[in-house]
Backbone as CSV, one residue per row, in Angstrom:
resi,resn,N_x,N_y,N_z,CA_x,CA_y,CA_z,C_x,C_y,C_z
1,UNK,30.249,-179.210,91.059,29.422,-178.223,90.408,28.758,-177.342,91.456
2,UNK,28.721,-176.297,91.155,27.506,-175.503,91.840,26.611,-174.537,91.262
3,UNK,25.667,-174.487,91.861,24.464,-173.967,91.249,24.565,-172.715,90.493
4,UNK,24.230,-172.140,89.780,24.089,-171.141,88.842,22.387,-170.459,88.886
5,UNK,22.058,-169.181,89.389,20.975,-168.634,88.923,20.657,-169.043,87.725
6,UNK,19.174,-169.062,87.350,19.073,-169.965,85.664,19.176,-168.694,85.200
7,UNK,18.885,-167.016,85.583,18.907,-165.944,84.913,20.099,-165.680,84.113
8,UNK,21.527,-166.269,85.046,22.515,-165.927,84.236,22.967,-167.548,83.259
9,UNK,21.944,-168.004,82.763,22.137,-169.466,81.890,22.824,-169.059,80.594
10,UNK,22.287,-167.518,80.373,22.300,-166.976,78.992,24.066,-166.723,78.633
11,UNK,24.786,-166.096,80.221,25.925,-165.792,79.601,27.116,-167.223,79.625
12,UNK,26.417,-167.983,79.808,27.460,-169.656,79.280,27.530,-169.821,78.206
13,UNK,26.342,-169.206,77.068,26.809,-169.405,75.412,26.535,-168.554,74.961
14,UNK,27.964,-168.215,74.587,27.911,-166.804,73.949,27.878,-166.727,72.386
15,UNK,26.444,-165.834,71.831,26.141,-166.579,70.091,27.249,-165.965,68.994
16,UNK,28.211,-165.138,69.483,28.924,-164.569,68.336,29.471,-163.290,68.533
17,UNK,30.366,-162.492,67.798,30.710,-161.517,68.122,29.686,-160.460,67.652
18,UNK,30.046,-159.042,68.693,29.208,-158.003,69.199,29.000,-157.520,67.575
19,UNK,27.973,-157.307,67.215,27.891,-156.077,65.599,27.409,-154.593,66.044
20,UNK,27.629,-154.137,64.430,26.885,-153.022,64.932,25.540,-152.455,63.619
21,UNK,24.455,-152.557,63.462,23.609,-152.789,62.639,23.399,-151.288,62.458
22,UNK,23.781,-151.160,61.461,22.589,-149.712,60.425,21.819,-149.639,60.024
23,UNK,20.670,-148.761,59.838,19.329,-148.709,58.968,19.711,-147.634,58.585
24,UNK,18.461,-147.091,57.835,18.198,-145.820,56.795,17.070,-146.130,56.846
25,UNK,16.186,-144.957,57.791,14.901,-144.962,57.766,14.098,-144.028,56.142
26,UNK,14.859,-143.541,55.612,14.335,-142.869,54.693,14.980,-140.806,54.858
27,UNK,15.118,-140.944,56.068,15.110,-139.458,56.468,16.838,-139.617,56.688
28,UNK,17.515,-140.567,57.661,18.550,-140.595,58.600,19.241,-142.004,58.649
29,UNK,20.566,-142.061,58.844,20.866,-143.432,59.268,21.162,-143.457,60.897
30,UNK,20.785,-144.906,61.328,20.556,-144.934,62.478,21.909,-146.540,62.755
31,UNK,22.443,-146.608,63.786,22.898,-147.512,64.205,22.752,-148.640,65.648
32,UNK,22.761,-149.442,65.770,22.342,-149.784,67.120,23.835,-151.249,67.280
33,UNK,24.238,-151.371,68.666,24.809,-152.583,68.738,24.098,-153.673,69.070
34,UNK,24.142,-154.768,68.853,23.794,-156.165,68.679,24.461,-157.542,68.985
35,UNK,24.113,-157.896,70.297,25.376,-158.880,70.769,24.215,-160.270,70.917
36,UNK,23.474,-160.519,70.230,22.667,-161.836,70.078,22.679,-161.925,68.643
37,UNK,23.408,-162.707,67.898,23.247,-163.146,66.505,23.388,-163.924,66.120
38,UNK,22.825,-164.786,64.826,24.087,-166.802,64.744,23.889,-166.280,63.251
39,UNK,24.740,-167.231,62.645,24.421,-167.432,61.145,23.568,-168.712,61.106
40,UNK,23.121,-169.170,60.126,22.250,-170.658,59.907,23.333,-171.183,59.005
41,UNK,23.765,-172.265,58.920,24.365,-173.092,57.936,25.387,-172.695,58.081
42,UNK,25.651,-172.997,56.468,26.472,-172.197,55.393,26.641,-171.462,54.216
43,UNK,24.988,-170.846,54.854,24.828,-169.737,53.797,24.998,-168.150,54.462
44,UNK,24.807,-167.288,53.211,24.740,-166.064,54.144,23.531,-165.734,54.815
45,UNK,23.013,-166.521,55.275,21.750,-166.333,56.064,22.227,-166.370,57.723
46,UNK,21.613,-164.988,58.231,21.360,-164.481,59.896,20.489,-164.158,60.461
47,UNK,20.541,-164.466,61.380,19.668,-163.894,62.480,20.222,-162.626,63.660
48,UNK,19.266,-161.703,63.811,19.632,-161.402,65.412,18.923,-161.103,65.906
49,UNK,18.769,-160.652,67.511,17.396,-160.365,68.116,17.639,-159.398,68.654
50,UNK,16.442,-158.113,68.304,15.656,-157.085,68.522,14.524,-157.236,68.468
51,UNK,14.006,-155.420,68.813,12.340,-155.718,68.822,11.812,-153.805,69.529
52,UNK,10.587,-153.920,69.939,10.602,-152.277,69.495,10.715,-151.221,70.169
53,UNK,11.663,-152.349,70.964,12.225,-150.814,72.373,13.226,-150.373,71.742
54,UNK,13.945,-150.822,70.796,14.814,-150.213,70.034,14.867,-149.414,69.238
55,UNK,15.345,-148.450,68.657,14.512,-146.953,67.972,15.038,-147.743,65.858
56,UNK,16.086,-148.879,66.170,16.513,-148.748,64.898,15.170,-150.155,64.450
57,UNK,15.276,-150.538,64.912,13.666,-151.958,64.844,12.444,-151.008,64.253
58,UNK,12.097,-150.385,64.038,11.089,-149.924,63.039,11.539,-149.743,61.766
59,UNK,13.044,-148.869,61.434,13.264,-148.913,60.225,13.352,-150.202,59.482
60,UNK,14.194,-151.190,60.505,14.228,-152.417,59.569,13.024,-153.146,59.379
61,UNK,11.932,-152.977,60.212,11.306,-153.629,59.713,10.388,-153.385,58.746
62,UNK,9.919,-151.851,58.258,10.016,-150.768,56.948,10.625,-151.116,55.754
63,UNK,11.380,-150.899,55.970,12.461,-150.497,55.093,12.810,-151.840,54.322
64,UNK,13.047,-153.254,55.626,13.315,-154.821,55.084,15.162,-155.010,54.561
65,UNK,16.211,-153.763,55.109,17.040,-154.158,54.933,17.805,-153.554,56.134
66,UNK,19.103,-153.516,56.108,20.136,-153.080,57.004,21.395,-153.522,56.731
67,UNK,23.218,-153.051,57.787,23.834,-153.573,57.564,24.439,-154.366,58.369
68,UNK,25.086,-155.412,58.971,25.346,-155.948,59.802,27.267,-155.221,59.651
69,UNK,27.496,-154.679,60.326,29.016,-154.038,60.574,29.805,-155.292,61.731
70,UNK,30.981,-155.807,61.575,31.903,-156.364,62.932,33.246,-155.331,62.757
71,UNK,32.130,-154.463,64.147,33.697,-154.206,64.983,34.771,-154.668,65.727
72,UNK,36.281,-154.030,65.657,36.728,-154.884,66.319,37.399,-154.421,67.808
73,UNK,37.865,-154.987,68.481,38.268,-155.021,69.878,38.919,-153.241,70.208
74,UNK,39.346,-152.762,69.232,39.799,-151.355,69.464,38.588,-150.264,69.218
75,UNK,37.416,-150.884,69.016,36.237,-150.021,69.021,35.079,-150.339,70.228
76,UNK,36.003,-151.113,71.135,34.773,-151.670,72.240,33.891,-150.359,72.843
77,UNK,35.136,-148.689,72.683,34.312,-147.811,74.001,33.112,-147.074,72.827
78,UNK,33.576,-147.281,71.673,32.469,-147.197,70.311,30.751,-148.095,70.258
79,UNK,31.306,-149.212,70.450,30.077,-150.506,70.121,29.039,-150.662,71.598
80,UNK,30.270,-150.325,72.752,29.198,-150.131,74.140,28.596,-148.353,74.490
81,UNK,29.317,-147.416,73.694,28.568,-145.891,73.674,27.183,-146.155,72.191
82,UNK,27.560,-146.345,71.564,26.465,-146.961,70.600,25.319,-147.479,71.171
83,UNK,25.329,-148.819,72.226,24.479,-149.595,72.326,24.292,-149.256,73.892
84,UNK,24.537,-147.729,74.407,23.897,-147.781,75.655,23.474,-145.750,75.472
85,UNK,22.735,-145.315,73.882,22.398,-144.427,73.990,21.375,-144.308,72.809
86,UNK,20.130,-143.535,72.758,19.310,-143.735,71.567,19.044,-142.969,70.443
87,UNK,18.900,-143.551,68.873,19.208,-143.129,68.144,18.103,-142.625,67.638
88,UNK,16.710,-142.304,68.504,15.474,-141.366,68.432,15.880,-139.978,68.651
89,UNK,17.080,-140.029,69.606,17.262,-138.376,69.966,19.197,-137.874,70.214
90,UNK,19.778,-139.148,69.015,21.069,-139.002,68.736,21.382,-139.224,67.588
91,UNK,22.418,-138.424,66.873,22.961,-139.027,65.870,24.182,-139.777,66.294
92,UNK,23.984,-141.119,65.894,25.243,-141.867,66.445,26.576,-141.819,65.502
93,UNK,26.202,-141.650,64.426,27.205,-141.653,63.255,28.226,-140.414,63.840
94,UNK,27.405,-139.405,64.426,28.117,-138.228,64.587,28.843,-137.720,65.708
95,UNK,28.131,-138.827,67.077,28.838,-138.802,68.208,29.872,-139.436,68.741
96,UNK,29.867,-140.731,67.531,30.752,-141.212,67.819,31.911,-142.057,66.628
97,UNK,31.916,-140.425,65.898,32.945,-140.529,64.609,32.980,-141.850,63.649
98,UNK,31.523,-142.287,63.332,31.786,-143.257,62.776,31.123,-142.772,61.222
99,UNK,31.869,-143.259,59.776,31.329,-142.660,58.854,30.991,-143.669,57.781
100,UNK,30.038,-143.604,57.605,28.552,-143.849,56.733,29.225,-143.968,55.135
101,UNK,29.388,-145.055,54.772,29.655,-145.498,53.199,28.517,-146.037,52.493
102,UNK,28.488,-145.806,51.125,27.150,-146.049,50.420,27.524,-147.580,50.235
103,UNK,26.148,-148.614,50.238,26.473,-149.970,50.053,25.585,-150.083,48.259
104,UNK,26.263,-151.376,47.810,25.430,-151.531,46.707,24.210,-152.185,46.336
105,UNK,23.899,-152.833,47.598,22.728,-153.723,47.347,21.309,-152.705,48.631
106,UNK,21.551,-152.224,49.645,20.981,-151.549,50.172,20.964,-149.734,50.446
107,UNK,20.514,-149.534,51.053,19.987,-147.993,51.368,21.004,-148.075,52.454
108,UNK,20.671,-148.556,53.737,21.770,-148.810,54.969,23.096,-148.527,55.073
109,UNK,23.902,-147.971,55.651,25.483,-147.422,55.258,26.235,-148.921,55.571
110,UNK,27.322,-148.494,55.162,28.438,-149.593,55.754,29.109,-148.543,56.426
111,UNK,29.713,-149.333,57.268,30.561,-148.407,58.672,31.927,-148.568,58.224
112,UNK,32.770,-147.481,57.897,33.974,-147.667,57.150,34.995,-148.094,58.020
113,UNK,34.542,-147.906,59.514,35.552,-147.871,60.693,35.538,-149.292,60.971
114,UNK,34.471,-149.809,60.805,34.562,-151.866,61.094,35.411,-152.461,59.943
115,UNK,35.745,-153.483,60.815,36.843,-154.720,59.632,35.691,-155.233,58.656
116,UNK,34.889,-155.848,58.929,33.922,-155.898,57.826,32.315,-155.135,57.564
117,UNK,31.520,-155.370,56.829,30.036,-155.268,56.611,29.645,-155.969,55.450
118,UNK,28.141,-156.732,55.918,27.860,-157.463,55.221,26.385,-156.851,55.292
119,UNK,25.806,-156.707,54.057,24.560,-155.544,53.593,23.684,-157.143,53.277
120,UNK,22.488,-156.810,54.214,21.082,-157.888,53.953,19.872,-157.306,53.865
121,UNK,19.291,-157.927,53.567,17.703,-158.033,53.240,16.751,-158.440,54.471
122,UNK,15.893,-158.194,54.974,15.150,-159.308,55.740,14.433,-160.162,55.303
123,UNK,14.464,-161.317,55.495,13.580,-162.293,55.185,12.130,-163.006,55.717
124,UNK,12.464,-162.661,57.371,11.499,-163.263,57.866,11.820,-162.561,59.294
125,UNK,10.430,-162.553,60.235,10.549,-161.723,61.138,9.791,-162.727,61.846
126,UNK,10.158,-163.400,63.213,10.210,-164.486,63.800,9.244,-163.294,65.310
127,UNK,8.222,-162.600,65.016,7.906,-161.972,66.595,8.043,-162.277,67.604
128,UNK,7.024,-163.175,67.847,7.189,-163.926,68.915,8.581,-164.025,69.588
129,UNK,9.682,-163.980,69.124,10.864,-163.913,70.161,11.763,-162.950,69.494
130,UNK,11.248,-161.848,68.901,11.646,-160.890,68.136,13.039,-160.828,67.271
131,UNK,12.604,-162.172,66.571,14.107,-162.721,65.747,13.777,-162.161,64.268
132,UNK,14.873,-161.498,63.698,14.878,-161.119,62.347,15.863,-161.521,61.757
133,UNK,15.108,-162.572,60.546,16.270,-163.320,60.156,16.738,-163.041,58.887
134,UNK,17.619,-162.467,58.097,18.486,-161.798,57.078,19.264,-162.561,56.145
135,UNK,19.054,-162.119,54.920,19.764,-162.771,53.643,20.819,-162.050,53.394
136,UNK,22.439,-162.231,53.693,23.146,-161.034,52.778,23.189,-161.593,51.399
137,UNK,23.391,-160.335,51.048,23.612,-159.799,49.414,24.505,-159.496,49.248
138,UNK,25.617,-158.797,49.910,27.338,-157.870,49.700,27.765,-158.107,50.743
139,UNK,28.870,-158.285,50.442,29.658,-158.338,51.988,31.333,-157.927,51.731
140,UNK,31.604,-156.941,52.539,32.926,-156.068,52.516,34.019,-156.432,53.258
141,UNK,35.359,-156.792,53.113,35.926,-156.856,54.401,37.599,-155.235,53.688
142,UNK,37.861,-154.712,55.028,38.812,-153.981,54.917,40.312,-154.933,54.970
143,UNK,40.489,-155.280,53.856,42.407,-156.474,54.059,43.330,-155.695,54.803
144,UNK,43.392,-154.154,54.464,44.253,-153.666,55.314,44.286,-153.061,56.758
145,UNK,43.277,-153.334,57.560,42.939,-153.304,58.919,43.226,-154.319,59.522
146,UNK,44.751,-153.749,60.363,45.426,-154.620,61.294,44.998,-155.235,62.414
147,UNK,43.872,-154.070,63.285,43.333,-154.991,64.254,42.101,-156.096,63.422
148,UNK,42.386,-157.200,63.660,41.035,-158.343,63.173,39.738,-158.998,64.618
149,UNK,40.731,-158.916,65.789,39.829,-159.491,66.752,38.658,-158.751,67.388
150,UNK,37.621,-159.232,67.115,36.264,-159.268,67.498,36.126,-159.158,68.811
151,UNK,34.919,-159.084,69.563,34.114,-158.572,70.882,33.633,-159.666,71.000
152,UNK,33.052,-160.203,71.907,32.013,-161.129,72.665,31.006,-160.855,73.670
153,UNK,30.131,-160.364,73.537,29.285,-159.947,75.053,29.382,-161.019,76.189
154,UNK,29.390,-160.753,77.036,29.202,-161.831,78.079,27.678,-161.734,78.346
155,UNK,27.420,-161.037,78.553,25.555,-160.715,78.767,25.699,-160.084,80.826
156,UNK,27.144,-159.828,81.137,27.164,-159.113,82.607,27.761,-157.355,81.877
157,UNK,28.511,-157.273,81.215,29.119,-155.799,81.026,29.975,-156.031,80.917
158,UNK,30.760,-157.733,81.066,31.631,-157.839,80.269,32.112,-158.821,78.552
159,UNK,33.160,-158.338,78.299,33.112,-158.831,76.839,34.532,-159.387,76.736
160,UNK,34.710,-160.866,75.828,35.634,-161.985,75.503,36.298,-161.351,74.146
161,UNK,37.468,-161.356,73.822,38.017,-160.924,73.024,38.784,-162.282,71.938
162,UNK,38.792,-162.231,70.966,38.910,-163.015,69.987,40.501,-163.620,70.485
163,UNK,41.307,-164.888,70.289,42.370,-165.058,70.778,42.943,-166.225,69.701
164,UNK,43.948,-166.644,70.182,44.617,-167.603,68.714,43.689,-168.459,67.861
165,UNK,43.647,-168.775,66.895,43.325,-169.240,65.559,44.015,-170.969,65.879
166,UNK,43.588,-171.484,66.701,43.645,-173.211,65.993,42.869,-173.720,64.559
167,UNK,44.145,-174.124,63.672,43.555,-174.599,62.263,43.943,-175.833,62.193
168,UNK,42.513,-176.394,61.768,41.958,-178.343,61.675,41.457,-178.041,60.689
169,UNK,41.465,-176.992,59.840,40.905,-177.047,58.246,40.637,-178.221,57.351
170,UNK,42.392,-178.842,57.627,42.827,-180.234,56.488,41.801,-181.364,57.219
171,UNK,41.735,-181.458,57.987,41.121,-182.742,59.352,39.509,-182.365,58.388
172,UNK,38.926,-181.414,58.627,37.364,-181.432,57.912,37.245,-181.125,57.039
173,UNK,38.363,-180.731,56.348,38.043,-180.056,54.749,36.702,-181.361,53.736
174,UNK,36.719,-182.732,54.030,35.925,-183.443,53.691,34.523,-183.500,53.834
175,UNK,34.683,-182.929,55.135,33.402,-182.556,55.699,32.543,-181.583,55.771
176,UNK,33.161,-180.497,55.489,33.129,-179.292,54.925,32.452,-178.645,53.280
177,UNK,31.392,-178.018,53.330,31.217,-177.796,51.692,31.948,-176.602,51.396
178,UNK,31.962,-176.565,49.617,33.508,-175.747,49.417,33.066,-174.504,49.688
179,UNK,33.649,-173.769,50.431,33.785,-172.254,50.859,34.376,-171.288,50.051
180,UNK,35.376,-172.040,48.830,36.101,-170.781,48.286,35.151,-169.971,47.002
């Protein structure tokens, strides 16, 4: 073994693939990327962490909803121009061709260009480590969007890309509550 700075402890577990979160402040929709998120369980309950250096963190926490978008691996120069420019004095929807679908349970767009979006609520706002944790309500996936593999932040500038599918389904299906 050898030693590891504890600064870089963070990029050994990586919580999930990169999103890309919408609000609707009332005036505008705003987008931001998001590469710290988990689900809890096996419900549609999430988390991710922001807080108020971020220009889209006031609407949600206003407003109490948003959308959680997963882009996928053919939108990486999308999800890192997104999440390294601000949406106080950009329209991101517009710089970077992404277009804004009405959702049914929120105000917040769905991003038509991601494989999925899943439209939540907030539930609880965890300050102290600026965790906002989210109920979905709708959740979209596109069946006919060929690319499916996801992003991974590393937490250096670089990002893990989704890779074969090992299925042990039958092995835990017992263990497992029913999903369908």
């Amino acid at each position: 073994m050898e030693l590891l700075h504890l600064n870089k402890a963070f990029t050994l577990i990586e919580p999930g693939p990169v999103v890309l979160v919408s609000t609707y402040d009332g005036r505008k929709n705003n987008v931001m990327t998001i590469s710290w998120t988990m689900v809890t369980d096996f419900t549609p309950t999430f988390a991710l962490t922001t807080g108020p250096w971020n220009s889209s963190f006031r609407a949600l926490c206003e407003t109490r909803e948003c959308v959680i978008a997963l882009p996928t691996v053919d939108m990486i120069d999308t999800v890192v121009g997104v999440g390294t420019c601000s949406g106080a004095d950009t329209d991101k929807f517009a710089k970077f061709g992404l277009t804004p679908m009405p959702g049914r349970q929120v105000r917040a767009p769905l991003i038509r260009e991601c494989l999925a979006n899943i439209e939540c609520k907030v539930i609880d706002l965890v300050e102290q480590h600026n965790i906002v944790v989210l109920q979905g309500v709708a959740a979209w996936i596109d069946p006919a969007r060929a690319e499916r593999r996801t992003l991974h932040a590393v937490g250096d500038g670089t990002f893990v890309v989704d890779g074969e599918r090992i299925d042990r389904a039958q092995a835990m299906r017992a263990k497992l509550p029913d999903l369908d």
